[in-house]
C-alpha positions as CSV (number, residue, x, y, z in Angstrom):
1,X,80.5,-3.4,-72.3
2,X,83.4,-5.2,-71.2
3,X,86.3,-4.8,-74.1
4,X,88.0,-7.9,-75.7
5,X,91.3,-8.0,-72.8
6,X,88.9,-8.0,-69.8
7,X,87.0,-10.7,-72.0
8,X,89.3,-13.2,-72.4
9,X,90.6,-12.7,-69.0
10,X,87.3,-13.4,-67.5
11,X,86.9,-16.4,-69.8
12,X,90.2,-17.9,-68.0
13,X,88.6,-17.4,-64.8
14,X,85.1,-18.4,-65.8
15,X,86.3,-22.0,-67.7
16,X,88.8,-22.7,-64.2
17,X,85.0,-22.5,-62.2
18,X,82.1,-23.6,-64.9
19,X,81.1,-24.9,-68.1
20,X,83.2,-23.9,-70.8
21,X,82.2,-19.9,-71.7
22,X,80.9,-20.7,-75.5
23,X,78.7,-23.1,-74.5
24,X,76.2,-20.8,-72.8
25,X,78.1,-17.2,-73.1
26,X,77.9,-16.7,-76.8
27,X,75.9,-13.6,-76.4
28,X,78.9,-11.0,-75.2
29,X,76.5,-8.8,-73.9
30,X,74.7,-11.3,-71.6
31,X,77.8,-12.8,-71.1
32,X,79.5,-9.1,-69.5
33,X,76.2,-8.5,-67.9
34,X,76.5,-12.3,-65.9
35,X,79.9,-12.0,-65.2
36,X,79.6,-8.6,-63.6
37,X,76.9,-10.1,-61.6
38,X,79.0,-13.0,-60.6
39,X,81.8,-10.9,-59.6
40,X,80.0,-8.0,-58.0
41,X,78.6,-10.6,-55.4
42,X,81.1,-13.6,-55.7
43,X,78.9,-15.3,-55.8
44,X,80.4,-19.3,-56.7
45,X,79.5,-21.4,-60.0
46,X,78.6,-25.2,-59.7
47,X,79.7,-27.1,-62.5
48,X,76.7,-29.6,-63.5
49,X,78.8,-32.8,-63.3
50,X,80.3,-32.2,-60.4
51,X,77.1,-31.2,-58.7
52,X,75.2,-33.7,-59.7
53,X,77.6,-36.3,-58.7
54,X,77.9,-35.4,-55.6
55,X,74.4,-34.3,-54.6
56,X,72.6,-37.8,-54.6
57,X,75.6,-39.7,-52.2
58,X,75.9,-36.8,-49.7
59,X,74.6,-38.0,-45.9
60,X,72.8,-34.4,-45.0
61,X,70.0,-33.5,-46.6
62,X,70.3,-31.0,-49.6
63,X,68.2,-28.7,-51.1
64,X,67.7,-26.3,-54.0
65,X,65.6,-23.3,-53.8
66,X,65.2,-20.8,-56.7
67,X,65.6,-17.0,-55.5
68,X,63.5,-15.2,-57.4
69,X,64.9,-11.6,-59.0
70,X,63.2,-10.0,-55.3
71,X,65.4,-11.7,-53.4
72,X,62.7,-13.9,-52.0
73,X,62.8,-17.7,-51.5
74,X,61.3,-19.4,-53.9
75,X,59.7,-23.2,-54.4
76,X,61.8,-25.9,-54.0
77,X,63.8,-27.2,-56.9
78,X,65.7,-30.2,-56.5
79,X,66.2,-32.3,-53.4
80,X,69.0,-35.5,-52.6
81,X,68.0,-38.9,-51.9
82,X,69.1,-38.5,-48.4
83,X,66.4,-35.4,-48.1
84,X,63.7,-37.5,-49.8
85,X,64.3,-40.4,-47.7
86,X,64.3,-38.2,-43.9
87,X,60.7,-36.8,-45.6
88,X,59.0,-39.5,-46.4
89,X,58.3,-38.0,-49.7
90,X,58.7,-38.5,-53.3
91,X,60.8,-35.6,-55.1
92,X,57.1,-35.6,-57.4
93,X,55.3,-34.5,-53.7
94,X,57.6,-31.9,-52.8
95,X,59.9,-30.4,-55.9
96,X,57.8,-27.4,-57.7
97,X,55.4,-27.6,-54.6
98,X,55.0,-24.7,-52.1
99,X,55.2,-27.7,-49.5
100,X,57.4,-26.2,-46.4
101,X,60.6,-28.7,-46.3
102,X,62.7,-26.4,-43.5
103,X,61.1,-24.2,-40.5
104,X,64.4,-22.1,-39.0
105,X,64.4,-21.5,-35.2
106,X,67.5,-19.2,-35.0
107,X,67.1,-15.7,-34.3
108,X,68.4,-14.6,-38.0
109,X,66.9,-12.6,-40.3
110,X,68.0,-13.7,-43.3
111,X,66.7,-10.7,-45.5
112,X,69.0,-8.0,-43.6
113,X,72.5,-7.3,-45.1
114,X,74.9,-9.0,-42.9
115,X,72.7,-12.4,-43.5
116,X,72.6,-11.5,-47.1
117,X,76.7,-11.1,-47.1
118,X,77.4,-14.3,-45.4
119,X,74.7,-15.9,-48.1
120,X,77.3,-14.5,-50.9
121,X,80.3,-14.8,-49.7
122,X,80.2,-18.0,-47.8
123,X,77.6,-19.9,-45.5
124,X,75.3,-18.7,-43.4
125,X,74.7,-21.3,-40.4
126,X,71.3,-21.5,-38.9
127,X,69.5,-24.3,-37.4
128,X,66.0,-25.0,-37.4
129,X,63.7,-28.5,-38.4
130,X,63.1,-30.9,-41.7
131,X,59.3,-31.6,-41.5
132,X,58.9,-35.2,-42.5
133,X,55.8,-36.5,-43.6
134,X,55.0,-38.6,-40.5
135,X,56.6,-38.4,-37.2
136,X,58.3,-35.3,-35.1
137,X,60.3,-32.3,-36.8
138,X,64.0,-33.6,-37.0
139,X,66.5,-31.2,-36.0
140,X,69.0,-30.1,-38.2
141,X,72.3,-27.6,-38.6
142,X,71.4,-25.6,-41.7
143,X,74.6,-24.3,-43.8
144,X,72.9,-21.8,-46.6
145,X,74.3,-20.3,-49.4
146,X,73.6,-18.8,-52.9
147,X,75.0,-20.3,-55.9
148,X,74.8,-19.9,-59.5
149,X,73.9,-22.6,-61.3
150,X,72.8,-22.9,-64.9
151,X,73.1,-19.1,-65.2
152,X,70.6,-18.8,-62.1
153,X,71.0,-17.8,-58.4
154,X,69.6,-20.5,-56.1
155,X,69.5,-21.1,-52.0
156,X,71.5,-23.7,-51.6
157,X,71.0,-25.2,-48.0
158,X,72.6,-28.4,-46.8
159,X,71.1,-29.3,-43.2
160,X,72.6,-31.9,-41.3
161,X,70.6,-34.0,-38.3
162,X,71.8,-33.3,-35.2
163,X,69.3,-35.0,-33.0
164,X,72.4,-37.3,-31.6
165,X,74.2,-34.3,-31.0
166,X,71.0,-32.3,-29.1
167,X,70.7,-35.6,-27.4
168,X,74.3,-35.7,-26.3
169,X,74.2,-31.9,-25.1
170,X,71.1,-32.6,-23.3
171,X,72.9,-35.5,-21.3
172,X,75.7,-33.3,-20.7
173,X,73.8,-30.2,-19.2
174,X,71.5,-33.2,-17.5
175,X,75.1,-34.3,-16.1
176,X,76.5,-31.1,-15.3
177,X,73.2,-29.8,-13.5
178,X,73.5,-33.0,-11.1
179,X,77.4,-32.8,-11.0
180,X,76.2,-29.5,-9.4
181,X,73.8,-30.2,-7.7
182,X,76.0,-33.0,-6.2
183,X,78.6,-30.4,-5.0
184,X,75.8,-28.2,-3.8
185,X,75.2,-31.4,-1.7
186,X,78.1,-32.0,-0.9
187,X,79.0,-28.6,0.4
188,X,76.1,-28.4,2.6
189,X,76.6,-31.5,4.3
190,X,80.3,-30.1,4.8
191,X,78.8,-26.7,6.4
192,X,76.9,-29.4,8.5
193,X,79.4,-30.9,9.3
194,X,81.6,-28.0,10.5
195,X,78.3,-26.9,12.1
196,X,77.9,-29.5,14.4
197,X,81.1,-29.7,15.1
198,X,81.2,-26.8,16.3
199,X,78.6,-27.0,18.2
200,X,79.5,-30.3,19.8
201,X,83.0,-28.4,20.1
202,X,81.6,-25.6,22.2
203,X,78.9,-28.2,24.6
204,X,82.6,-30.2,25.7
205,X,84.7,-27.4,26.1
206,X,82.0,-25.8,28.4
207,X,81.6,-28.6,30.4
208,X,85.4,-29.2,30.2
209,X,85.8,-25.7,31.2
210,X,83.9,-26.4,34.3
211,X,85.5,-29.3,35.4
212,X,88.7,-28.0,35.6
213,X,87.4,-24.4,36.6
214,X,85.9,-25.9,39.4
215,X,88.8,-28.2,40.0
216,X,91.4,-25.4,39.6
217,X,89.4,-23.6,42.4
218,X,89.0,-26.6,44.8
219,X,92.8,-26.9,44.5
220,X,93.0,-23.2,45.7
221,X,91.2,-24.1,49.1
222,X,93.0,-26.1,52.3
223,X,93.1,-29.4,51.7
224,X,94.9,-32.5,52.9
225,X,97.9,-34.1,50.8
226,X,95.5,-37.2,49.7
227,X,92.9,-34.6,48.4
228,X,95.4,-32.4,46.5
229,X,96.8,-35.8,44.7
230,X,93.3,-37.1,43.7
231,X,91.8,-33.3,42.3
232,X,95.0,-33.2,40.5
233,X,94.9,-36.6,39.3
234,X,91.1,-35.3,38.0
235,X,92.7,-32.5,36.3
236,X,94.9,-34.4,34.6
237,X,92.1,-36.0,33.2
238,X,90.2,-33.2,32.4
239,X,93.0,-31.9,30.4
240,X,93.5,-35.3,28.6
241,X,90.5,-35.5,27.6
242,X,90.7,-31.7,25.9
243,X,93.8,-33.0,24.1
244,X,91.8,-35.7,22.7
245,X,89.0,-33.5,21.6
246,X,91.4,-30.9,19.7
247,X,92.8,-33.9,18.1
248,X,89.4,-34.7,16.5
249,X,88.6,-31.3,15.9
250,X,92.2,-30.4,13.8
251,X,91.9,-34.1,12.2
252,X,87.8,-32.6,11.2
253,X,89.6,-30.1,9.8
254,X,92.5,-30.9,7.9
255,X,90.9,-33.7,6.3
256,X,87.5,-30.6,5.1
257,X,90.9,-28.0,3.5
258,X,90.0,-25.8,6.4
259,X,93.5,-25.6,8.1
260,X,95.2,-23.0,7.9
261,X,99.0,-22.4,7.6
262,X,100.4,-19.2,8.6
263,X,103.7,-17.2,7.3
264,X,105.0,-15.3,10.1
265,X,108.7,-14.7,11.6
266,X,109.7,-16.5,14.3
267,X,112.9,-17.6,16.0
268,X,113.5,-21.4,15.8
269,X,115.7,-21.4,19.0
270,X,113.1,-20.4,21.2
271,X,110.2,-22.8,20.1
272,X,112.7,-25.4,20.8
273,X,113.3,-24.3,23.8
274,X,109.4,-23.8,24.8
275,X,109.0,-27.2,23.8
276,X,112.0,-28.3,25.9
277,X,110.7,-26.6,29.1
278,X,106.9,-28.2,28.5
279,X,108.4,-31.5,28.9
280,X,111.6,-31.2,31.5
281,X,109.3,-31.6,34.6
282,X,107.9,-34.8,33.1
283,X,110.8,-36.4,31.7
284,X,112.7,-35.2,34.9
285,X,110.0,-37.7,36.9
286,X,110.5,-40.6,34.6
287,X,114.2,-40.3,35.6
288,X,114.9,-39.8,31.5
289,X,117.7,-37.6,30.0
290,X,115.9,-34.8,27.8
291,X,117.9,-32.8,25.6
292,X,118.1,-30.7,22.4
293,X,120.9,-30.1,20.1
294,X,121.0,-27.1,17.1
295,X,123.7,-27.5,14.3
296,X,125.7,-24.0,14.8
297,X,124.9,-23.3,10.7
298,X,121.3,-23.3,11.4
299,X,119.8,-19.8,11.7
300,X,117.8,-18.3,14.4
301,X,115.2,-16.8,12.1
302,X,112.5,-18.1,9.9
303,X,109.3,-17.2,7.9
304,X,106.6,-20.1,8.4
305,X,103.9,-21.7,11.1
306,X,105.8,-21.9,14.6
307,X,102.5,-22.9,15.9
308,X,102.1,-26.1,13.7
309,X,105.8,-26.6,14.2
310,X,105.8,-26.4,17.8
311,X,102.5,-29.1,17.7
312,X,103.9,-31.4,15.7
313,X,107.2,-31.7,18.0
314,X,105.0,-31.6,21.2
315,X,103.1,-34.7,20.0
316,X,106.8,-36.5,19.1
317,X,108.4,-35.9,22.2
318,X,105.4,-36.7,24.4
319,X,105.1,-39.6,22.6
320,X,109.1,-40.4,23.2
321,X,108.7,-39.8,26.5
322,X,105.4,-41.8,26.9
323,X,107.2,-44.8,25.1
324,X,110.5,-44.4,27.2
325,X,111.0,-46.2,30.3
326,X,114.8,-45.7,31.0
327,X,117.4,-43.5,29.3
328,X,116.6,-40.4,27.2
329,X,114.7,-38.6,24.2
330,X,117.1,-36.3,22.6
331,X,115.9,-33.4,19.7
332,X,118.0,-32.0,17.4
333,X,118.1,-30.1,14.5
334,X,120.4,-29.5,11.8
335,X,120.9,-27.7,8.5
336,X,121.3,-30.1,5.4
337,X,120.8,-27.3,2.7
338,X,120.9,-23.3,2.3
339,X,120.7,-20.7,0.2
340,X,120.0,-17.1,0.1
341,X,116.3,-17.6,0.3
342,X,115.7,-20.7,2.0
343,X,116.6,-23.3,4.8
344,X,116.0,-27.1,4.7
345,X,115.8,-28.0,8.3
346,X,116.3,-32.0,9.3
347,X,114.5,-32.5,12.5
348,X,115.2,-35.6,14.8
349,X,113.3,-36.6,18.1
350,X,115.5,-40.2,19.2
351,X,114.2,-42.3,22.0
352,X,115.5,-45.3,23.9
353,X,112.2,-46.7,24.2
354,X,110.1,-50.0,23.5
355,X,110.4,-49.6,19.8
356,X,108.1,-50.7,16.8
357,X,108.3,-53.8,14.6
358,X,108.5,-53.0,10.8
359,X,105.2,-54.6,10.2
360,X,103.5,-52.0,12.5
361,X,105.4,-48.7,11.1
362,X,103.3,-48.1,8.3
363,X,100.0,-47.7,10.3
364,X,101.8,-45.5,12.9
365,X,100.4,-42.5,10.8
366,X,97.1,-43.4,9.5
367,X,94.0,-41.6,11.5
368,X,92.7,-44.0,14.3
369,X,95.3,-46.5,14.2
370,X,97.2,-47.7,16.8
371,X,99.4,-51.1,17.0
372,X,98.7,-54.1,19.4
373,X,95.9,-53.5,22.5
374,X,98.4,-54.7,25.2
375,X,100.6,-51.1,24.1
376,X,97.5,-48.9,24.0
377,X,95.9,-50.1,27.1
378,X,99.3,-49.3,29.0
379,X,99.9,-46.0,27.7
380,X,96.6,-44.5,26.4
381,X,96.4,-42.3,23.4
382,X,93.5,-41.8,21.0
383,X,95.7,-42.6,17.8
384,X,95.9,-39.4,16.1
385,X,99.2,-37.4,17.3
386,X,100.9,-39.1,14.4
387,X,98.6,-38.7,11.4
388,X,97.8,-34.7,12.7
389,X,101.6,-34.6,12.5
390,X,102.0,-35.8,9.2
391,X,99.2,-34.0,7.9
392,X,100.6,-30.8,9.4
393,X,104.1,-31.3,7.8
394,X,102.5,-32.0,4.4
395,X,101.0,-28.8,4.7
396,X,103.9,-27.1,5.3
397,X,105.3,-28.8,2.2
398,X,107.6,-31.6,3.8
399,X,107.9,-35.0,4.9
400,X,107.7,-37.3,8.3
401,X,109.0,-40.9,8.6
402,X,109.7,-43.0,11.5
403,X,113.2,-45.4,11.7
404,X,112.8,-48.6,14.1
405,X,113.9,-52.0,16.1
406,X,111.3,-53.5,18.3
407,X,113.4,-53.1,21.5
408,X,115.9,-50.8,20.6
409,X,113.8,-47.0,20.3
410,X,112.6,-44.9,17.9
411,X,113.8,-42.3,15.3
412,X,111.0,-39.7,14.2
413,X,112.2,-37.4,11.2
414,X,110.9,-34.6,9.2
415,X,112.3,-32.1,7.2
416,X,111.3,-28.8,6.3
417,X,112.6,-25.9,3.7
418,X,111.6,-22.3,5.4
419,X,112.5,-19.1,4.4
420,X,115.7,-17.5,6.3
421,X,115.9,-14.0,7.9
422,X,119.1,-12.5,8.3
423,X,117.4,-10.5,10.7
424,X,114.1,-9.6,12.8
425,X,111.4,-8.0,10.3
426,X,109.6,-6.6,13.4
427,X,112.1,-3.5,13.8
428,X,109.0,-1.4,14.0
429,X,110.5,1.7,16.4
430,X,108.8,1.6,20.1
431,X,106.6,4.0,21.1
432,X,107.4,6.2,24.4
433,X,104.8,7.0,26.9
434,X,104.8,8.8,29.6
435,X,104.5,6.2,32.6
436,X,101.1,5.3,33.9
437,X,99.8,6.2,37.0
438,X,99.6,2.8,39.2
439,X,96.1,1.2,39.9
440,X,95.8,-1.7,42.0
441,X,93.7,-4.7,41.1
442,X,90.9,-3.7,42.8
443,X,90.0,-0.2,40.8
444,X,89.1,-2.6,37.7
445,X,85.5,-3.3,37.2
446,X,84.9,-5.9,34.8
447,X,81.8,-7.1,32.9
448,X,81.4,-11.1,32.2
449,X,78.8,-12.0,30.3
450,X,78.2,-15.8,30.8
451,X,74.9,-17.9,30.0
452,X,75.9,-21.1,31.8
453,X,76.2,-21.3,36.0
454,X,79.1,-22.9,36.2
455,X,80.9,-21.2,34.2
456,X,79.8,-17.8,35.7
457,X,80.8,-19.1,38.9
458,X,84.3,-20.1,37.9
459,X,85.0,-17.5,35.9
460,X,83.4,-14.6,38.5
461,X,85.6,-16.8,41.5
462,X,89.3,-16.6,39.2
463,X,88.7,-12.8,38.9
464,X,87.7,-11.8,42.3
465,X,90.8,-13.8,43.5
466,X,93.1,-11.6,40.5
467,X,91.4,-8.9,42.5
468,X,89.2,-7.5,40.2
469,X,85.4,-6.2,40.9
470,X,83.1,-8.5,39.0
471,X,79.3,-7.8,37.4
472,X,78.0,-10.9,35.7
473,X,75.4,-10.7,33.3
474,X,73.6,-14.3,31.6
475,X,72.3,-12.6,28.7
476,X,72.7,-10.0,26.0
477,X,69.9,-7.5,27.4
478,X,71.3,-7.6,30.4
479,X,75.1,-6.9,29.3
480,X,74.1,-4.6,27.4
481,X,72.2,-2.5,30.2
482,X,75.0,-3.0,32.6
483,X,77.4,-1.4,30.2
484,X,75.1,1.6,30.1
485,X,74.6,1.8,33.4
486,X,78.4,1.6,34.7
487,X,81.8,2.4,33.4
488,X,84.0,-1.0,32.7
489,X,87.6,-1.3,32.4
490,X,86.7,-4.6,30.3
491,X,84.4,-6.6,29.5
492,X,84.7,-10.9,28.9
493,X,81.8,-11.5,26.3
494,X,80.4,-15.0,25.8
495,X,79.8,-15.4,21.8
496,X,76.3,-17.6,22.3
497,X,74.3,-15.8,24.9
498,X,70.6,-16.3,25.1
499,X,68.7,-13.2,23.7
500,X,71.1,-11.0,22.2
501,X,74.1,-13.4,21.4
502,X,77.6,-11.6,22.6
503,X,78.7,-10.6,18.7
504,X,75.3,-8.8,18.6
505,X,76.2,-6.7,22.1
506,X,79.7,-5.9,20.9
507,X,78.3,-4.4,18.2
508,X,75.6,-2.1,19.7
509,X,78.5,-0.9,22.6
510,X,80.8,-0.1,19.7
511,X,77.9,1.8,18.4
512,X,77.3,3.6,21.6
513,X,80.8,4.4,22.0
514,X,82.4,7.7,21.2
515,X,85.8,8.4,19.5
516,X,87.4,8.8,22.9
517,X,86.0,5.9,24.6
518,X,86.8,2.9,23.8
519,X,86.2,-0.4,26.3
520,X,88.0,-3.4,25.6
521,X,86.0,-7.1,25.0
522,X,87.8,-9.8,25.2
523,X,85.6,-13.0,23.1
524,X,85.2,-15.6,26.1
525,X,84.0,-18.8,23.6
526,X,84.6,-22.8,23.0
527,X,84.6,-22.1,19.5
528,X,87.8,-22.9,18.2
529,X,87.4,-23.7,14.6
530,X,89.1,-22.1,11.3
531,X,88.6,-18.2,11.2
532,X,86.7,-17.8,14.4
533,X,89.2,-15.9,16.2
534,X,89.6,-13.8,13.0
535,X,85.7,-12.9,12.8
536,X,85.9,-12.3,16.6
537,X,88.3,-9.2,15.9
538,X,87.0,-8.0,12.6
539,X,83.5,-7.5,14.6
540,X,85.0,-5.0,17.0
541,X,86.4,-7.6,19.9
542,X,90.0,-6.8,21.2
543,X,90.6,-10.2,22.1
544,X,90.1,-13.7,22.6
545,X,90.5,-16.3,25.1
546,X,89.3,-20.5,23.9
547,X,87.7,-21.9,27.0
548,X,88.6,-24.1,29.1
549,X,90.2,-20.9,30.5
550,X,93.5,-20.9,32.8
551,X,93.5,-18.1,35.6
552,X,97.4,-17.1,34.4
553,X,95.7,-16.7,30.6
554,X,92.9,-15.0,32.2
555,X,94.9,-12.7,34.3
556,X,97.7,-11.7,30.9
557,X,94.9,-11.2,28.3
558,X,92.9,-9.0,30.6
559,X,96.1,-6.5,31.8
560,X,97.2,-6.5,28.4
561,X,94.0,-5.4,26.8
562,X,93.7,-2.6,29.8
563,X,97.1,-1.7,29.2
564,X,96.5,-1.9,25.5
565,X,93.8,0.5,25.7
566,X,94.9,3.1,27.7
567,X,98.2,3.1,25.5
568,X,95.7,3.6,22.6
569,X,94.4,6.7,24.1
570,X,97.4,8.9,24.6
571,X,98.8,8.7,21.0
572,X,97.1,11.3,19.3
């Protein structure tokens, strides 16, 4: 029995939430007994008024089952207008009735004591249908909660259509699952792509290869002064048209996001002189002034791509040159900004040449453009030094633009911020060995592996002239059974080789070797797209040489794996 001070406060509490406490609470012993109840499982009150007022202009459909002392669900006790107008039913069909208004799909069970807490405490959200009359099961959000009302507990569950919002999640998931599928698409016609690029890649470089191979070796032989000039003229073809083709294939990939930049040290001073040198001979035979100037504040060493860098000023200044008939293309570089971190570089490649009109400037660096046909039939070019340069710079984070007067030359200018070193990181100590013994040439056996003729026969002819003993094999079987049948100081290994393809081989002779042996492979391929030369070297290759090959590239990459390799095997 509560006494008369826990009374009268539970009165205040009972009057802010209910009917006044007199009206229905005379009885102070069914009174403490309901308001123990009411605390013990807060349980809310609903005033009558307010209920009622509410209940018939409410949008979702409400409903008011009586929970018998059990706990179980009992028959349906009142219902709104809204509820009665979704059902197709009078409140006389269905209130009292043990007609089923609500099936519940969710994976709840509402007897078990977490369901029963949320019930008491606040609402327990399920969904599930309202089963009309006529017609298909609507869907509905179900909010649930008991209530007291009238001195009884009742279910109180407000359920809310959401066939709009089913609807709208269905034509999400519909557009998601085609957004996907697009990109799935999408993707695959990019792997296509890349695919048959490199595929096409690999068919012109071979034949390219055996042009000039074939060339190269023609050149070698006696021949008269008129002969020499027209196979050199052909290799100067040959080798344009390679240029052209690994324009295409670094526009292909650029424009796909599969171009990389590196980070690596480099000194700035001896790209621009490499670049320099490339072009002295030619300038030198137009009769045009080359030179380079570097601002003294402008540091020798920097962390970025000297590879994109040095291709990006090798298609400016062959262009300057191309466009210059008399007086000079001048480079020069100077330092406009620095810090302790960083560098921003102003590059400048200035030609006296034939100029461009404003109007034609802003295609000069779109893919495929060029400006009027008279130009281009005089002086060649596929149109896409310009735009691969301005790509490249805007990978590297800067900027190109040209300055021009029809007539009076051209300025080309990019800038560039780069990381300074104050000094080499490669300080790595040298390693002294104990001198080699000299071999000549001749005591080198090595293995080329080569599908196609021609490119067998050029290939086997540059290395018998370096002076090297040469087996070719024009499969994988057949590498591979040469390699067990004879030692190899190294072997050139052909990546698509009928059979057995040459990744395949490299990895069954590095299985075959021991810990002490070890024979260099040098990938011989036309693949030259993002990562291959990567993969070639994870999978066990020492090198790589991209076809068309040069005899002087052949000769270097060849001593220096040898050399590599035996240097390998005396450091313990």
């Amino acid at each position: 029995m509560l006494n008369y001070y826990e009374t009268q406060s539970l009165k205040e509490r009972w009057n802010e939430n209910s009917e006044p406490w007199d009206k229905y609470w005379g009885d102070s012993v069914m009174a403490d007994k309901l308001v123990k109840r009411r605390v013990a499982t807060r349980i809310p009150l609903v005033r009558e008024e307010i209920f009622k007022g509410v209940f018939d202009i409410l949008t979702d459909f409400l409903f008011l089952h009586e929970v018998k002392e059990n706990g179980e669900i009992g028959i349906l006790k009142d219902m709104n207008a809204a509820a009665v107008k979704a059902l197709g039913l009078s409140k006389e069909e269905i209130v009292g009735q043990k007609r089923e208004v609500l099936t519940i799909t969710s994976k709840i069970d509402i007897a078990d004591a977490d369901s029963q807490k949320a019930l008491s405490e606040k609402f327990l959200i399920i969904e599930g249908f309202a089963l009309p009359k006529e017609g298909a099961p609507i869907p509905v959000e179900v909010k649930a909660q008991y209530v007291l009302f009238r001195g009884q507990k009742f279910l109180l569950s407000i359920a809310r259509d959401i066939t709009e919002r089913l609807e709208s999640e269905a034509k999400r998931k519909q557009a998601e699952k085609e957004l996907q599928e697009a990109k799935e698409k999408a993707e695959a016609a990019s792997q296509a792509k890349s695919e048959l690029i490199a595929n096409i890649s690999h068919e012109v470089r071979t034949s390219i290869n055996g042009i000039i191979g074939m060339i190269s070796m023609t050149l070698l032989s006696p021949l008269n002064s008129q002969q020499q000039e027209s196979l050199k003229i052909a290799l100067d073809c040959a080798y344009a048209l390679l240029r052209i083709l690994n324009d295409v294939l670094d526009l292909s990939k650029i424009e796909a996001g599969k171009f990389e930049i590196v980070n690596i040290e480099f000194n700035l001073r001896e790209v621009l002189e490499a670049v320099i040198k490339t072009y002295a001979q030619e300038a030198q035979l137009k009769g045009l002034e080359l030179s380079c100037s570097v601002s003294s504040d402008v540091p020798d060493h920097f962390l970025g791509d000297p590879y994109r860098l040095r291709q990006v000023l090798n298609n400016l200044i062959n262009n300057a040159i191309k466009f210059t008939e008399q007086g000079g293309v001048s480079l020069s570089v100077i330092s406009f900004n620095q810090d302790e971190e960083y560098t921003d570089l102003h590059f400048s490649i200035k030609d006296t040449g034939i100029g461009i009109e404003e109007k034609d400037q802003a295609k000069l660096f779109e893919a495929f453009s060029q400006i009027e046909g008279s130009i281009t039939y005089k002086y060649g070019g596929s149109g896409l030094g310009l735009a691969i340069s301005k790509k490249l710079i805007e990978l590297m984070g800067g900027r190109i633009w040209v300055e021009s007067k029809k007539g009076q030359g051209s300025t080309f200018g990019f800038v560039l911020r780069l990381k300074t070193l104050k000094a080499p990181l490669n300080s790595t100590p040298v390693i002294v060995c104990e001198k080699l013994p000299e071999q000549s040439p001749q005591a080198y056996r090595i293995l080329l592996a080569e599908d196609l003729r021609i490119n067998a026969m050029v290939l086997a002819e540059m290395l018998e002239r370096l002076g090297f003993v040469v087996d070719v094999a024009q499969d994988g079987e057949k590498a591979l059974a040469l390699y067990q049948e004879k030692a190899y100081d190294a072997i050139l290994m052909d990546i698509q080789l009928p059979g057995l393809d040459g990744i395949e081989v490299t990895k069954r002779i590095r299985r075959l070797e021991d810990s002490k042996k070890h024979t260099p492979i040098i990938a011989l391929t036309a693949f030259t797209l993002k990562g291959d030369r990567e993969n070639f070297l994870e999978l066990g290759m020492d090198d790589y040489i991209a076809k068309p090959v040069l005899m002087e590239e052949l000769a270097r990459t060849i001593y220096q794996a040898i050399t590599q390799s035996k240097l390998n095997k005396q450091i313990p």
